[in-house]
TORDREN-116414 format. One record per residue: residue in one letter; x, y, z of N, C-alpha, C in turn. Coordinates in steps of 0.05 Angstrom, whole numbers, plus 32768, in hexadecimal, padded with zeros to 4 digits. Atoms other than C-alpha are relative to their C-alpha. Layout:
% residues N
aXYZXYZXYZ
...
% end
This chain:
% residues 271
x801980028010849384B582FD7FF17FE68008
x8014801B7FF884538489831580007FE87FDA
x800580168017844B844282E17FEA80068001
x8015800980018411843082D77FFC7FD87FFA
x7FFC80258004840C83E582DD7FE97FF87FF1
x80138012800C83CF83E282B77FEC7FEB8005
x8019800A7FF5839983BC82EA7FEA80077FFB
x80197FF18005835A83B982D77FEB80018014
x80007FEA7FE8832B83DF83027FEB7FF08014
x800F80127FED830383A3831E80177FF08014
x7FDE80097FE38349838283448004800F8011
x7FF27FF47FE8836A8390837B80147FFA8001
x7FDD7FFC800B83B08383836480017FE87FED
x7FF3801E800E83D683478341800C7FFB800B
x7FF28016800083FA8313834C800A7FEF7FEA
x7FED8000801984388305831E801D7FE88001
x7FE680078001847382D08323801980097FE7
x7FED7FF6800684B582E7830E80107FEF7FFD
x7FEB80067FFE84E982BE82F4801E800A7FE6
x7FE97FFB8015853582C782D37FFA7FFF7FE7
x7FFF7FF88015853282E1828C7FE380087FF2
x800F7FF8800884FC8303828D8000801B800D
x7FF57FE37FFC85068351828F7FE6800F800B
x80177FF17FE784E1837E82C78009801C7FF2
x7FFD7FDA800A84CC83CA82BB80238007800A
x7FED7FED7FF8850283FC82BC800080108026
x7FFB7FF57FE4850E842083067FE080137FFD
x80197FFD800284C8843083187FEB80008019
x80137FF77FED8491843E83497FE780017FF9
x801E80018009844B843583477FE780088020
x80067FF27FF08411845083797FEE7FDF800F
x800880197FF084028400838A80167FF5801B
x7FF180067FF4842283E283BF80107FEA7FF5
x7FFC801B8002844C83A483B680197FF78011
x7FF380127FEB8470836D83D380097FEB7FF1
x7FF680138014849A833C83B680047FE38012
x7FF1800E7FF584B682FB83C780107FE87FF9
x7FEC800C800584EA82D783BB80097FDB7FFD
x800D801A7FF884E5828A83B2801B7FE87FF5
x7FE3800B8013852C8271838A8014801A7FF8
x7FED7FF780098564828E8377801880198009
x7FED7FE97FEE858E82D283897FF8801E7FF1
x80107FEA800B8575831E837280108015800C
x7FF37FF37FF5858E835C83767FEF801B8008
x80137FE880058560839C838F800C80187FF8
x7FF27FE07FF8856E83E383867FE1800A7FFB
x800D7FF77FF88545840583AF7FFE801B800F
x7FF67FE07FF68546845183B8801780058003
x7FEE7FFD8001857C846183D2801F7FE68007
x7FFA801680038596841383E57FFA7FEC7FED
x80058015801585A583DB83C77FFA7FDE801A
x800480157FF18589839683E4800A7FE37FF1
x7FFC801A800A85A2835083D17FF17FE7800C
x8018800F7FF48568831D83D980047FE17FF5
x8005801D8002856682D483E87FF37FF38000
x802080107FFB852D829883E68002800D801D
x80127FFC7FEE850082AF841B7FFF80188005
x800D7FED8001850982F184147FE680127FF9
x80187FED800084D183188421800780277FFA
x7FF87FD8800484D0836F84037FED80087FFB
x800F7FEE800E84A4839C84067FFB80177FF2
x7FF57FF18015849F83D683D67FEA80117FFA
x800F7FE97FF78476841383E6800280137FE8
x800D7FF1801D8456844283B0801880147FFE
x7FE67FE1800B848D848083B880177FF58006
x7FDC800F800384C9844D83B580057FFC7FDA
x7FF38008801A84ED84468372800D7FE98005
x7FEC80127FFE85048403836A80047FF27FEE
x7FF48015801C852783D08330800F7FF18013
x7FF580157FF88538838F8336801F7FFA7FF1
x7FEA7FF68013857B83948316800F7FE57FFA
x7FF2801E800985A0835383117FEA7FDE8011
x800E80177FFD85868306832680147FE77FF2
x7FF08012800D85A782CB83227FE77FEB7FEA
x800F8006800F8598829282ED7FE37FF28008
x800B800C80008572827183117FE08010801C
x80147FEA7FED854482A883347FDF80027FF9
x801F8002800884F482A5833F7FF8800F8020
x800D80007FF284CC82C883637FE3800E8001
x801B7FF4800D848482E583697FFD80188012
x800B7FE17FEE8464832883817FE880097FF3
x801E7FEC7FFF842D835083857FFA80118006
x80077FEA7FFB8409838783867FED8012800A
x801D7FFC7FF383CF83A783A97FF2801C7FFA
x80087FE9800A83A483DC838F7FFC801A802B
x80097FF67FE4839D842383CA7FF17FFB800A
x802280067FF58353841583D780017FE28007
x8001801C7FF0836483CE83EE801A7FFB8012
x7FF27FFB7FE3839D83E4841B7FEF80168013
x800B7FEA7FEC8374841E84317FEE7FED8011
x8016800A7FF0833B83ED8448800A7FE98012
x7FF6801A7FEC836683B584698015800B8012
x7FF07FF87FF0839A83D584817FFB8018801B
x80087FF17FEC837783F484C080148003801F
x7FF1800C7FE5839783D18500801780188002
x7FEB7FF97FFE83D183FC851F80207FF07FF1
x7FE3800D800D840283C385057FFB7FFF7FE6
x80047FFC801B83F083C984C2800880207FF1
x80047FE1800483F3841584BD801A800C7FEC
x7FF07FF580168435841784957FF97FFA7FE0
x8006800C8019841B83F9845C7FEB801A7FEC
x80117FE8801283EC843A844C801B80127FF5
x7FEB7FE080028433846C844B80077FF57FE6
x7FE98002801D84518478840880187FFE8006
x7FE4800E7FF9849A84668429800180098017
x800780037FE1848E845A846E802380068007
x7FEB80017FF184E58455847280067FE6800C
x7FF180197FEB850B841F849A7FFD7FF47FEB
x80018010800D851783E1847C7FED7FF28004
x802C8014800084D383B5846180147FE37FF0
x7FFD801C800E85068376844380067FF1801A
x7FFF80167FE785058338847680007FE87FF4
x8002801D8000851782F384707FF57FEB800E
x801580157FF384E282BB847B800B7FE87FFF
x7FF780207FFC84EB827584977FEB7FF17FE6
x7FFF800F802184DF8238845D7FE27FFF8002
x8024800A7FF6848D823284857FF580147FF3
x80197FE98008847D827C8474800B80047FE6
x7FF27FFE801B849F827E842C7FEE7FE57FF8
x8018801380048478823D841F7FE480067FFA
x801F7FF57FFB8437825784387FF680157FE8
x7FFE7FEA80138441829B841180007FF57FE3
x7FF9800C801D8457827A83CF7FE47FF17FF7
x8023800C80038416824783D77FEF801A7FF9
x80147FED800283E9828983DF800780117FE0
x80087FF3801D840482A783A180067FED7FE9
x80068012801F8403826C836C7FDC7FFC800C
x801B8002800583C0826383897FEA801F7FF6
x800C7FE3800683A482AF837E800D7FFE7FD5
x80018012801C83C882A083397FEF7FF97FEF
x8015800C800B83A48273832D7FE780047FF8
x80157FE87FFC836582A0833E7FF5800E7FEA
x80067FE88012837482CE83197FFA80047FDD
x800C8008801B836982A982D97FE07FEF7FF3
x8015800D7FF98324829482F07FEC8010800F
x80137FF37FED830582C183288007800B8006
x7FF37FE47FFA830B830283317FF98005801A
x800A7FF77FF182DC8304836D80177FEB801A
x7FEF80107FFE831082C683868022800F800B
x7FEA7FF77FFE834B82E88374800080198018
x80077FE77FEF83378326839680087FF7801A
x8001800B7FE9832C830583D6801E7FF78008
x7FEA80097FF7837282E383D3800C80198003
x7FE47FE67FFD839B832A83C97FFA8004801C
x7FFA7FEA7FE4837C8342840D80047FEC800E
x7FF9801F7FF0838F82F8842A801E80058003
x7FE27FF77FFE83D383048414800C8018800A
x7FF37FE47FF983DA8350842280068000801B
x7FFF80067FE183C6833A846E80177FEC800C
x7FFA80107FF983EC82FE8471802480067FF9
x7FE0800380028433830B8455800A80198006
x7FF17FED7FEB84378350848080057FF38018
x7FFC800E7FEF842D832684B8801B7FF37FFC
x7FEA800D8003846082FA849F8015800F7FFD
x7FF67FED7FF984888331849B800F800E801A
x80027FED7FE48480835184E280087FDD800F
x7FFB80207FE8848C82FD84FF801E7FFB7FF8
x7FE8800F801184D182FF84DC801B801E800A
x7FF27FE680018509832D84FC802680007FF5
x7FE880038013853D831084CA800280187FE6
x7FFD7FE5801C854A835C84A080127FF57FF0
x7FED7FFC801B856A83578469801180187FFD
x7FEA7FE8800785AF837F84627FFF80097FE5
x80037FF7801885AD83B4843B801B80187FF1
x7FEE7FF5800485E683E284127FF780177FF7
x80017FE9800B85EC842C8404800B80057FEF
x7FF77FF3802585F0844A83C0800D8019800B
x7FFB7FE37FFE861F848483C07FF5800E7FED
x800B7FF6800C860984BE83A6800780057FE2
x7FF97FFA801D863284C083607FEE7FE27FF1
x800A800F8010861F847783587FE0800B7FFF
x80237FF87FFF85CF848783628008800F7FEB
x80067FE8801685DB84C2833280047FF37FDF
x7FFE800D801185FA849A82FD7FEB7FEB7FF5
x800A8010800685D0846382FC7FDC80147FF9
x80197FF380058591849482F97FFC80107FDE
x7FFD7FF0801385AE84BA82C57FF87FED7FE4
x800B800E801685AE847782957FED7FFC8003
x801B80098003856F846582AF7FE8800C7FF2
x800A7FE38007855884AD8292800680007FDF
x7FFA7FFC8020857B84A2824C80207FEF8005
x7FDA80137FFE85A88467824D801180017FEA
x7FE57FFD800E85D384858218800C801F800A
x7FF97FE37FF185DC84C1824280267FF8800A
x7FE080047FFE863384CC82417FFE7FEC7FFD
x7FF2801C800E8641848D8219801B7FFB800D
x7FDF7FFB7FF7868A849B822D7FFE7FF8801C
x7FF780067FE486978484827880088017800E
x7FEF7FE77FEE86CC84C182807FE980108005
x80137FED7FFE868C84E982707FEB7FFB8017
x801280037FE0865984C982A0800E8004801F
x7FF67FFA7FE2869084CB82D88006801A8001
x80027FDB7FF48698851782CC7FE68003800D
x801B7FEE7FFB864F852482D280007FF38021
x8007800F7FEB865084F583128018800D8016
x7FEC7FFC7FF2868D850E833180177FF4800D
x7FF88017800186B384D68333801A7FF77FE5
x7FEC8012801C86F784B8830B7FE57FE77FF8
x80128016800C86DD848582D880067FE6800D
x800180137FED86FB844E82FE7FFD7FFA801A
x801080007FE386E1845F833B7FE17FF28005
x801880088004869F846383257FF67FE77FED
x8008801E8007869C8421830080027FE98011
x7FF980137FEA86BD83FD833D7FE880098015
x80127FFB7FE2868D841D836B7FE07FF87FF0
x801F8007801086498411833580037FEA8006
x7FFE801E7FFD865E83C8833380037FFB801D
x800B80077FE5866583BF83827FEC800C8009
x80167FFA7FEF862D83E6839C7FE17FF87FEF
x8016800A800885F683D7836180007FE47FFC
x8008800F800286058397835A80007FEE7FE1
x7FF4800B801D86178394830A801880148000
x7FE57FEB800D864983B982DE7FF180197FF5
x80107FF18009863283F682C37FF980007FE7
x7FFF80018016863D83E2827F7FE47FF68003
x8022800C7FF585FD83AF82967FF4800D8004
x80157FEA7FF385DA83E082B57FF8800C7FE6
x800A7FEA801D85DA840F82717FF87FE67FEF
x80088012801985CA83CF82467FE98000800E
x801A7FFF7FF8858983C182787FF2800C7FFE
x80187FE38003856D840482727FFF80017FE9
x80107FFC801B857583FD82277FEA7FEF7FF6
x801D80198008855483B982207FE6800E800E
x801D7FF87FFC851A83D5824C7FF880187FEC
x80047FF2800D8519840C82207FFD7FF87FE5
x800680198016851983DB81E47FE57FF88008
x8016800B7FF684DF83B882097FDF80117FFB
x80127FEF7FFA84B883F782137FFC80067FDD
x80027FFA801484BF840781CA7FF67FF07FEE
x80088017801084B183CA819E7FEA7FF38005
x8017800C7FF8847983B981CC7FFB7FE87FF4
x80028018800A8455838281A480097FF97FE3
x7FF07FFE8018847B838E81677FF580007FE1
x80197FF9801F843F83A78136800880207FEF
x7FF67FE5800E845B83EA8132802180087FFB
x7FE97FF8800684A283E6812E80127FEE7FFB
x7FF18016800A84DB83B4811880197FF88022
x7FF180087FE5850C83928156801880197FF9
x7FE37FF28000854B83B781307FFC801D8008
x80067FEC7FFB852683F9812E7FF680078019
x80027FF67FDA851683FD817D80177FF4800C
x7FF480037FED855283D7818E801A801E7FFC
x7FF57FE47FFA8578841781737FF880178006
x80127FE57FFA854C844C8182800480098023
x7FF980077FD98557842D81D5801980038000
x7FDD7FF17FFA85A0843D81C880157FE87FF9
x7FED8014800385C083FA81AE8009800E7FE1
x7FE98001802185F6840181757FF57FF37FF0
x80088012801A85E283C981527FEC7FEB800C
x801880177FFA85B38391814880077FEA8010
x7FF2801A7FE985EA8361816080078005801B
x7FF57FF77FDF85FC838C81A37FE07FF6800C
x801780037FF785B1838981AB7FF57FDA800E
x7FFE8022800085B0833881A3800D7FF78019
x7FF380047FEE85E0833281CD7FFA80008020
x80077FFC7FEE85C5835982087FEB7FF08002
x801D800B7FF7857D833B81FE800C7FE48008
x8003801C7FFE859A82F381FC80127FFB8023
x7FFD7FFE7FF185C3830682367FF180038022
x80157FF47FEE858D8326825C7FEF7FDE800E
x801680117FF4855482F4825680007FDF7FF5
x7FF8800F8010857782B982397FF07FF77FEE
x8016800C8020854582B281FA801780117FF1
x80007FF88017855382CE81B97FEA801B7FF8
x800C7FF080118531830F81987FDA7FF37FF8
x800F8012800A850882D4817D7FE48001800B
x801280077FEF84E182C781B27FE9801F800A
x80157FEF7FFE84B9830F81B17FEE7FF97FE7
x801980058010849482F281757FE880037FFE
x80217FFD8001844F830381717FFC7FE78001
x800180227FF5843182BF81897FD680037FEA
% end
């Protein structure tokens, strides 16, 4: 299912830094392009059917018919990305070397690791667009197609790939299934029937190939499901969306959130 990121219809994308304990959509796809990058810390992707583990200077890009979640991150993880509306890849992206950037999943691997000059450079261009973007739209504008040009290049100058791991097919199924209704088989024995898989198979193999435990994994998809529900918290109470998203109690809920994004509950307060 397409997001909707909600740009309004004078932009040509955003520009967003990302750091630790602060919770990203659920597994997701949108019909913008984007590109991330990586600037501190350690991250974990899951990406279609791989999973990527990203370090400072990684560079990813992340094409409209890819599903991807950022799934784990260490504490001390930052990084920023962006996004570009079609109609400002369609008009820049002409040149033959540019030409993957129109496909909805062109294939091959798009993550590459940049030296400390072009991770620098990159990082400068998006605190300054940032910056922009709380000031000049006609500004900001101009920077996304600066950046869109500039950190494919940086990209295509960098032939450090990033190793990537295969999801087997029970794990993918499992982990889709909570992402679908993360109280879907509460029971373990029950999710590893539907998956085909003993239950300690499939917990030893969720935890090495995604990258958490799966217990994590089903707490993430509830908090985002918490997230999505409580929105700004005018129409509904924290306890009443944090069980509705599939937590037991108020305190399992606590728990996960303070785990998650190390705040407190607290801190969704209406400001």
């Amino acid at each position: 299912m397409l997001e909707d990121l909600g740009l309004p219809a004078e932009w040509d994308g955003r520009v967003v830094r990302h750091v630790a304990g602060e919770v990203r959509p659920r597994p997701h796809r949108h019909v913008e392009l984007e590109v991330n990058l990586v600037v501190r810390g350690t991250a974990t992707y899951l990406l279609g059917e791989r999973r990527y583990e990203l370090t400072p200077g990684t560079l990813t890009w992340l094409f409209p018919g890819q599903e991807h979640i950022l799934v784990d991150r260490s504490a001390d993880h930052e990084l920023w990305w962006a996004v570009f509306r079609p109609g400002l890849v369609a008009r820049l992206a002409v040149a033959p070397h540019l030409a993957p950037l129109r496909a909805d999943d062109p294939g091959g691997e798009y993550s590459r690791h940049l030296g400390a000059a072009g991770v620098r450079r990159l990082r400068l261009l998006f605190e300054e667009i940032s910056r922009a973007e709380r000031r000049d739209r006609a500004l900001a504008n101009a920077g996304l197609a600066y950046l869109l040009t500039m950190a494919w290049r940086a990209f295509l100058d960098s032939a450090d790939v990033v190793d990537s791991v295969d999801v087997h097919p029970a794990v993918r199924a499992a982990a889709r299934l909570l992402q679908a209704e993360p109280n879907a088989e509460v029971d373990l024995t029950g999710l590893a029937r539907r998956v085909g898989l003993s239950p300690t198979h499939l917990s030893r193999l969720f935890a090495a190939q995604i990258g958490v435990s799966l217990t994590r994994y089903r707490n993430q998809q509830r908090l985002h499901r918490f997230l999505s529900g409580y929105g700004d918290g005018t129409r509904t109470t924290a306890l009443a969306a944090a069980l509705a998203a599939g937590f037991g109690s108020y305190a399992q809920f606590y728990r996960v959130f303070r785990q998650e994004t190390g705040r407190t509950p607290a801190s969704l307060t209406l400001r």
